[in-house]
N, C-alpha and C positions, 0 to 999 in steps of 0.2 A: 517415679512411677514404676509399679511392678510390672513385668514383662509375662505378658501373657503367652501359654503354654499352646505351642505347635500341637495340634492332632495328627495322630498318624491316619494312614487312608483310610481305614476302614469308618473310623471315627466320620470323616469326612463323607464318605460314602451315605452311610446312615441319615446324616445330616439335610442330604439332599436329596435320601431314596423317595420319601413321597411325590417330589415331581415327576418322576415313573407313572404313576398313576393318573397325576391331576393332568398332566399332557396325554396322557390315555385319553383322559375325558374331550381337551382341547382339540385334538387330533381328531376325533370321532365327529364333532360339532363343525368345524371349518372345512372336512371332508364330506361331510352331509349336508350340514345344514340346509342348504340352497335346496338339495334333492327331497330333502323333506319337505321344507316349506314350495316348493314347487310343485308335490306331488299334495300339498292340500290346499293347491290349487293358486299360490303366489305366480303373479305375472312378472319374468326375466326382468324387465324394463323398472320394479317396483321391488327388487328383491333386496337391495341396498336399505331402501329405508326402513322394511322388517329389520336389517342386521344391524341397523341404528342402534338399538336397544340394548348392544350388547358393549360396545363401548361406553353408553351413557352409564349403564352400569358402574362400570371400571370409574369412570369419571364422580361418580360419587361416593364410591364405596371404598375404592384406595387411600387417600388421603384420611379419609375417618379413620378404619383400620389402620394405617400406619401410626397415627398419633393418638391412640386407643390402645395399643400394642406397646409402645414407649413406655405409657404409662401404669402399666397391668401386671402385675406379677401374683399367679397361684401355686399351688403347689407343684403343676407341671411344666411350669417357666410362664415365660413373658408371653411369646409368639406361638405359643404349640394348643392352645385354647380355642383361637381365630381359627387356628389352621382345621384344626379336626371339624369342629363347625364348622366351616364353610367345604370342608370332604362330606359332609352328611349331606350336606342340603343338593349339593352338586348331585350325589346318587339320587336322593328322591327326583331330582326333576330330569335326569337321564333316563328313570324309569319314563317317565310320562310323558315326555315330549313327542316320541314316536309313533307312541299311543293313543295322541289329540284323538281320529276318529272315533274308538273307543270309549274314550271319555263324554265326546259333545256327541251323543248320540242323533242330535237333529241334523247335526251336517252342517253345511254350506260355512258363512263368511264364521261361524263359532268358531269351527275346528281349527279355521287357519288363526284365528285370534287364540285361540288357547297355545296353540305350538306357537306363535312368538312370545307369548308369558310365559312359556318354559324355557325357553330361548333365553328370556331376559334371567331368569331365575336360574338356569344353569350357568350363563355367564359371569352374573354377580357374585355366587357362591363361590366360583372359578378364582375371583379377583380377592375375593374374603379369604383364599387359600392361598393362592402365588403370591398377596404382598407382604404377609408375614414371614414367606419362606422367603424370599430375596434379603430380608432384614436379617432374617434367623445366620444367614450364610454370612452376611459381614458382622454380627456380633461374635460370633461363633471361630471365625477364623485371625490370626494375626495378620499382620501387613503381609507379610512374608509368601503368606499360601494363600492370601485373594484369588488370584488367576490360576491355582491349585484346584479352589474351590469353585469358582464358576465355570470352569473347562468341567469339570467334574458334575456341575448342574446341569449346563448344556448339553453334556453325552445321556443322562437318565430322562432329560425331556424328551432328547431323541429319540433314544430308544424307544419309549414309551408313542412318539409320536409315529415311530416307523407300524408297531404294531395294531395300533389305532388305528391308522388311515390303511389298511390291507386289510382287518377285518371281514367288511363286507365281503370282497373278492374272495379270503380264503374259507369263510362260511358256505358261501356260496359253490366253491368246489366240494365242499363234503356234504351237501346238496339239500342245501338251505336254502329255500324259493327266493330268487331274484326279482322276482313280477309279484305286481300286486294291483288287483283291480283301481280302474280311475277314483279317485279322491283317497288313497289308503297308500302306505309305504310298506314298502318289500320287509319281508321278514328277515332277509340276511341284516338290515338295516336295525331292526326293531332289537333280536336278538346282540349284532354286534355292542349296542347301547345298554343293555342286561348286562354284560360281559364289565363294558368299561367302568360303572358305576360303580361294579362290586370290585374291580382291582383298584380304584381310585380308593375308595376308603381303608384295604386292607394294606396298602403302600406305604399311607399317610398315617396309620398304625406304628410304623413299623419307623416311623422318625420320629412320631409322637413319644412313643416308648425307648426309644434307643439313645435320644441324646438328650443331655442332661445339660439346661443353659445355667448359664453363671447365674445367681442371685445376685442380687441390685446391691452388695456391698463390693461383691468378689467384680463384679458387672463395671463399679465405677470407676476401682483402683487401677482395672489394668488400661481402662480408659482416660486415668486422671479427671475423671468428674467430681467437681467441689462443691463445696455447701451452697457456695453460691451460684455456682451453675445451676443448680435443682432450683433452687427459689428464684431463678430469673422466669417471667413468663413472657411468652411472645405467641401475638394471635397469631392466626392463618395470613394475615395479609402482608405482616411484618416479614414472615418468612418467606411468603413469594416474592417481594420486592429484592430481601437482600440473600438470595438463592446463589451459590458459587458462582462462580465467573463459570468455570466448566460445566456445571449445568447447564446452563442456558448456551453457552454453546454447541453442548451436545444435544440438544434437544430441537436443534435444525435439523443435523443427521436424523434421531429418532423419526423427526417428521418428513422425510425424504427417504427413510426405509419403513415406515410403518403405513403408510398413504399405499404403496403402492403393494403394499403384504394382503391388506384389505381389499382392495381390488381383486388379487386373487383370487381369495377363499372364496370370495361372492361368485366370481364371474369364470372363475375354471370348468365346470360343470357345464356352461351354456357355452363355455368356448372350445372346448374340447368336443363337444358331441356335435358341434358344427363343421368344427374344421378339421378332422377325423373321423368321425363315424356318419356324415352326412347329414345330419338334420336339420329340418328347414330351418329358416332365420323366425317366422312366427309361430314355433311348436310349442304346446300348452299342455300340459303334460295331463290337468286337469279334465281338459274337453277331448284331447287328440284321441281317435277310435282307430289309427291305424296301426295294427299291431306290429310290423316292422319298424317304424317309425319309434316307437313306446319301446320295440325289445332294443333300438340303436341308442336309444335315451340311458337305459338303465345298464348298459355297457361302457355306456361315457361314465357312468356316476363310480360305476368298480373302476375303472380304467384311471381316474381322478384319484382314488384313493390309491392305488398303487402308484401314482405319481406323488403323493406327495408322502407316500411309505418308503419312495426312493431319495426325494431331498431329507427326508429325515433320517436316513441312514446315512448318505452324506454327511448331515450335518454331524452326527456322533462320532465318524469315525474321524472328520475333521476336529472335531472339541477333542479330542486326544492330543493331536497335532499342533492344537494352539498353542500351548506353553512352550515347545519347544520352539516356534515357528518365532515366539515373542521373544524368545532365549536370543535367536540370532538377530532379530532386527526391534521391533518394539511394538508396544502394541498399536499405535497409529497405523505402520505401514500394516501388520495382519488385517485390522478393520478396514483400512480404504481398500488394499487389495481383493477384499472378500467382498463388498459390495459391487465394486468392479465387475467379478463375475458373474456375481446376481444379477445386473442389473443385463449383461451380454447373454444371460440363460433365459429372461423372460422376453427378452427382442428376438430371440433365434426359437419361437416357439411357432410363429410370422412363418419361417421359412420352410419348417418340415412337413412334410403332409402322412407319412405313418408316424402312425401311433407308437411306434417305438424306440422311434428317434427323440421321440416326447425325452424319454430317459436320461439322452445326450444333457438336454437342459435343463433336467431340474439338478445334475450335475453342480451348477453355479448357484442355481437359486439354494440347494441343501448348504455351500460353504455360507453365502452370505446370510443365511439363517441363524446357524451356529455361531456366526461371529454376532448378530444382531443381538444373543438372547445371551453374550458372556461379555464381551467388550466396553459397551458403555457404562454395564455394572460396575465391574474392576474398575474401570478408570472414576467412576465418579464414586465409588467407596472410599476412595484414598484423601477427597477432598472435603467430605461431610465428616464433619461434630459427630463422634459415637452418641451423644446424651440425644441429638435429634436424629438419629439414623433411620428410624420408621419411618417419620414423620416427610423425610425428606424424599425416601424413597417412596412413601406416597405418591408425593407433592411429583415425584419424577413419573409416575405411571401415566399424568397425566399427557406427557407429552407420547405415549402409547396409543391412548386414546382418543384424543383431538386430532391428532390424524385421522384417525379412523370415520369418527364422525362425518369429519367433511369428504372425504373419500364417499361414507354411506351417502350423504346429501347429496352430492355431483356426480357420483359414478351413474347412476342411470340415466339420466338426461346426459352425460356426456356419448354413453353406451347409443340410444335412440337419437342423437341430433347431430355426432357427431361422425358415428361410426356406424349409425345407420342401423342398429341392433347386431352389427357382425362382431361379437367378442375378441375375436382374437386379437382385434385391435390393440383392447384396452389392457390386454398382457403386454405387447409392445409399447402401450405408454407409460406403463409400471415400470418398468425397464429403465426409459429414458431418465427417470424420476430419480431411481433408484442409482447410475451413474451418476449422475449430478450430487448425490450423496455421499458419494466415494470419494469426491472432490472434497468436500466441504468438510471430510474428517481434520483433514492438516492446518483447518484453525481451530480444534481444538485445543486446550492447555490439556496436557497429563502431569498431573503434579510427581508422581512415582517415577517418571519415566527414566528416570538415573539410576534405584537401584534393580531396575528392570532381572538383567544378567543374571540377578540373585536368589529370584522366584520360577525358579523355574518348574517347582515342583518336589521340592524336598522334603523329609519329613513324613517319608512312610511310616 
């Protein structure tokens, strides 16, 4: 078997500069969205199963694309086709989503019904982009620079995601209205999404054009795929049944870090503006006429974005860190370790009552982020078949997703009957969720985990 050629960084860089952008987008969406659809008029208690839409998304559209993507080669590769289509469509419905009042000019339950079909359609175009680029990065890189390449993906998400979610706030200091009459969303808000749409597709440009994938002869050889590898067919159900051993054990993890990632996004907004800037337990952002109350609201929603502008910076400046951090121990211990703190950052959110010590913890929840969105890729690249690597990484988003679902399904009723509508709760139970995760990494198998030492990032 020919031995496929190390890229040096820049190569590497290019490779995985559009997720700079498409995290632009993601960042923008999990830092708003609640604030959006709350402000046309979604009830706290009911906001989960609006955010429903956006995993069932993922849950249909990954698995097609990845096994769509496998099989697809034009003149600008295999994976780079999916991706820029699903950078277009993400911009059109970033424009619109903000804009629902605009749009449904009659008001009431329209406008919120059209902002979660943007929702849905921003998210799926999302997933129509990030499941091609996760494939792109293990076809694209040798064994050798995996944890090269995905430290490397996890620092441009970040980044991407630190800029997104401060947006608003920093619009807003160069005096960009923060308030917006009842049923309508702020303009720092509306503009920030203008902003992200156009750097989402100019990023995703910029790997479309820069890297150049193998063709399906060059594609096989360094893969060793044979004639009869090509002519085997095997449906969708063949392949979930005989999925790696390591998949399916990392896909407990996924589900004990992704459950309680969703929980967040949803319920950070309603929990921070309660248990920091004071707002009642039944504020309705829709009907509320007290203008205190509505300026404490839209203070929580900026205050939320720069908290999760700080785990995302976190996260980057750790995704530097990782290779070398796996250099000295492996990548099990970095992964359990980093959920660890995540899971210690959302239970210590319980205990601060300024807003600034918020920062202290999303300290944990930024490492265990970074390790969430480079860790179980590495490790379960090393054990999938190149000839099904789409398909498989698909088939893996789903364990992204199906958390997420039941998280949307439960988290409100858990929110209203358990926790009595006081959010902060349900940061502390993500938490719990999320420790119990950190545990469960050390029955993973890493199949690489011997020539570990040797990846450490070579091959500038």
């Amino acid at each position: 078997m020919k031995k496929q050629p190390k890229l040096n960084f820049w190569q590497i860089w290019n490779l995985s500069f559009g997720f700079l952008g498409v995290q632009f987008g993601f960042a923008l969406q999990n830092a708003n969205g609640s604030r959006i659809l709350t402000s046309l008029g979604a009830d706290p208690h009911t906001l989960s199963f609006f955010w429903i839409v956006a995993p069932l998304m993922g849950l249909i559209v990954q698995p097609l694309v990845g096994a769509a993507s496998d099989r697809t080669w034009t003149r600008i590769g295999r994976r780079s086709p999916y991706i820029l289509f699903g950078a277009l469509i993400s911009m059109i419905a970033m424009f619109f989503m903000p804009n629902a009042p605009l749009v449904i000019k009659a008001g009431g339950a329209g406008v919120l019904a059209f902002g979660v079909l943007m929702l849905a359609l921003m998210d799926g175009s999302f997933n129509v982009t990030f499941q091609p680029f996760r494939a792109l990065v293990a076809d694209m890189t040798p064994d050798e620079q995996r944890n090269l390449g995905y430290s490397v993906q996890s620092f441009l998400i970040n980044v991407g995601a630190v800029i997104g979610s401060a947006l608003p706030f920093i619009l807003t200091a160069f005096g960009i209205p923060n308030e917006a009459n009842a049923g309508s969303v702020a303009p720092s808000v509306i503009w920030s999404f203008y902003i992200g749409g156009s750097l989402l597709l100019l990023s995703v440009l910029v790997t479309v054009f820069k890297t150049k994938e193998y063709p399906p002869a060059e594609f096989e050889v360094y893969n060793n795929i044979t004639i009869e590898d090509k002519a085997k067919k095997e449906n969708f159900f063949h392949l979930v049944l005989n999925m790696p051993k390591t998949m399916k054990q990392l896909a407990v993890v996924q589900f004990l870090s992704w459950f309680p990632l969703f929980l967040m996004w949803v319920y950070s907004t309603t929990a921070v503006s309660q248990h920091y800037f004071g707002v009642p337990l039944d504020f309705k952002a829709e009907t509320e006429t007290n203008e205190g109350i509505r300026h404490a609201y839209n203070l929580a929603g900026n205050w939320v974005g720069i908290c999760f502008a700080a785990y995302s910076l976190v996260a980057a400046i750790y995704s530097v860190l990782m290779p070398w951090l796996i250099k000295l121990t492996s990548r099990k211990v970095v992964y359990s370790g980093s959920l660890l703190l995540g899971g210690l950052g959302y239970i210590s959110t319980y205990f601060f009552s300024d807003q600034y010590l918020l920062l202290i913890s999303m300290v944990g929840i930024g490492i265990a982020w970074a390790a969430i969105l480079a860790m179980p890729y590495a490790i379960l690249s090393g054990s999938l078949p190149a000839k099904r690597m789409g398909i498989y990484m698909g088939l893996f988003n789903l364990t992204v997703v199906i958390p997420q679902i039941i998280s949307a399904v439960v988290g409100g009723l858990i929110l209203k009957y358990f926790f009595h509508s006081n959010a902060i709760f349900i940061l502390v139970f993500a938490g719990i969720f999320m420790l119990i995760g950190s545990l469960m990494v050390y029955f993973v198998k890493d199949s690489s985990s011997e020539p570990l030492k040797n990846q450490s990032g070579s091959g500038h």
